[in-house]
C-alpha positions in Angstrom: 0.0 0.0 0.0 1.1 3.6 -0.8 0.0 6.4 1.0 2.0 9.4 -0.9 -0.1 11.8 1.1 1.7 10.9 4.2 4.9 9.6 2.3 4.8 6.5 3.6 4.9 2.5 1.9 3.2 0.4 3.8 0.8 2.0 6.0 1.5 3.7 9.6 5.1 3.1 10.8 6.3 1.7 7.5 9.1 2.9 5.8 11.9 2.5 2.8 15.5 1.7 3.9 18.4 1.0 2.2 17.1 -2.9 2.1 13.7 -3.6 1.4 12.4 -7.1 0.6 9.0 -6.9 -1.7 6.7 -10.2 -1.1 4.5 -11.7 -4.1 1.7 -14.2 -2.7 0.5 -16.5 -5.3 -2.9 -17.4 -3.6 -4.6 -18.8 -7.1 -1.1 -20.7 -7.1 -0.7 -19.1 -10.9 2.4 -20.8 -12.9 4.5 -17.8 -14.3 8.2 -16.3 -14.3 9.0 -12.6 -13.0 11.8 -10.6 -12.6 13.6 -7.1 -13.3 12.0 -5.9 -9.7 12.8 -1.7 -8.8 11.6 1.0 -6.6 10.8 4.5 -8.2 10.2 7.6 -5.1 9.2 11.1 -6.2 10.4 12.9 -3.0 9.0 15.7 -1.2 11.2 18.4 -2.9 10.5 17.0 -6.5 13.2 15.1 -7.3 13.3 11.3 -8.4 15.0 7.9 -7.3 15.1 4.7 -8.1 16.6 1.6 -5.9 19.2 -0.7 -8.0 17.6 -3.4 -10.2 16.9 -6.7 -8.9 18.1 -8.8 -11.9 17.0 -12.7 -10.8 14.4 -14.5 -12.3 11.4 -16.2 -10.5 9.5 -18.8 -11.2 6.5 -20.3 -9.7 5.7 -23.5 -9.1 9.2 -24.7 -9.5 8.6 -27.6 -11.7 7.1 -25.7 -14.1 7.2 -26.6 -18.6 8.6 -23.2 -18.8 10.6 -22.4 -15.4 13.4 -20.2 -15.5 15.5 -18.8 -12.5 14.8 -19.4 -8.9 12.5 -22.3 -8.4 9.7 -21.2 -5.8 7.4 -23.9 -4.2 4.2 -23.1 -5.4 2.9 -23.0 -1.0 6.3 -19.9 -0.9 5.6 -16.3 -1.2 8.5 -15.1 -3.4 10.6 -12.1 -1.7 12.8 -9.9 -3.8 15.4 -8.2 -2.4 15.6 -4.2 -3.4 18.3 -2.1 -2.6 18.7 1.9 -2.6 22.8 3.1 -3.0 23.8 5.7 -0.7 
């Protein structure tokens, strides 16, 4: 969830750091591949940002015809590393 309006990701107390792991759930348990993962931020002043480009490929279930990349059990929630430079 993002509330610009009070700068936040999230929802009360949640915030962007340097690290930030982004969760996919699968619920419908979906077969597919996904990957090239980034954060953009407009900040309050204007100016833009984007976190580094998480690269890996995921695929879910893991035994999958057309599987690619990082194998997730279909019962997993894939989680993406994202990373901001200083």
């Amino acid at each position: 969830m993002l509330d610009g309006s009070a700068g936040r990701f999230g929802g009360p107390g949640k915030t962007l750091g340097m690290h930030n792991v982004f969760s996919i759930r699968n619920p419908g348990q979906d077969s597919f591949s996904i990957r090239r993962f980034w954060i953009e931020l407009e900040l309050a002043d204007g100016r833009k940002c984007s976190s580094d480009i998480s690269t890996a490929t995921y695929t879910q279930p893991m035994d999958w015809l057309y599987a690619e990349g990082i194998g997730v059990p279909k019962d997993e929630n894939i989680a993406v590393d994202i990373w901001f430079k200083p």
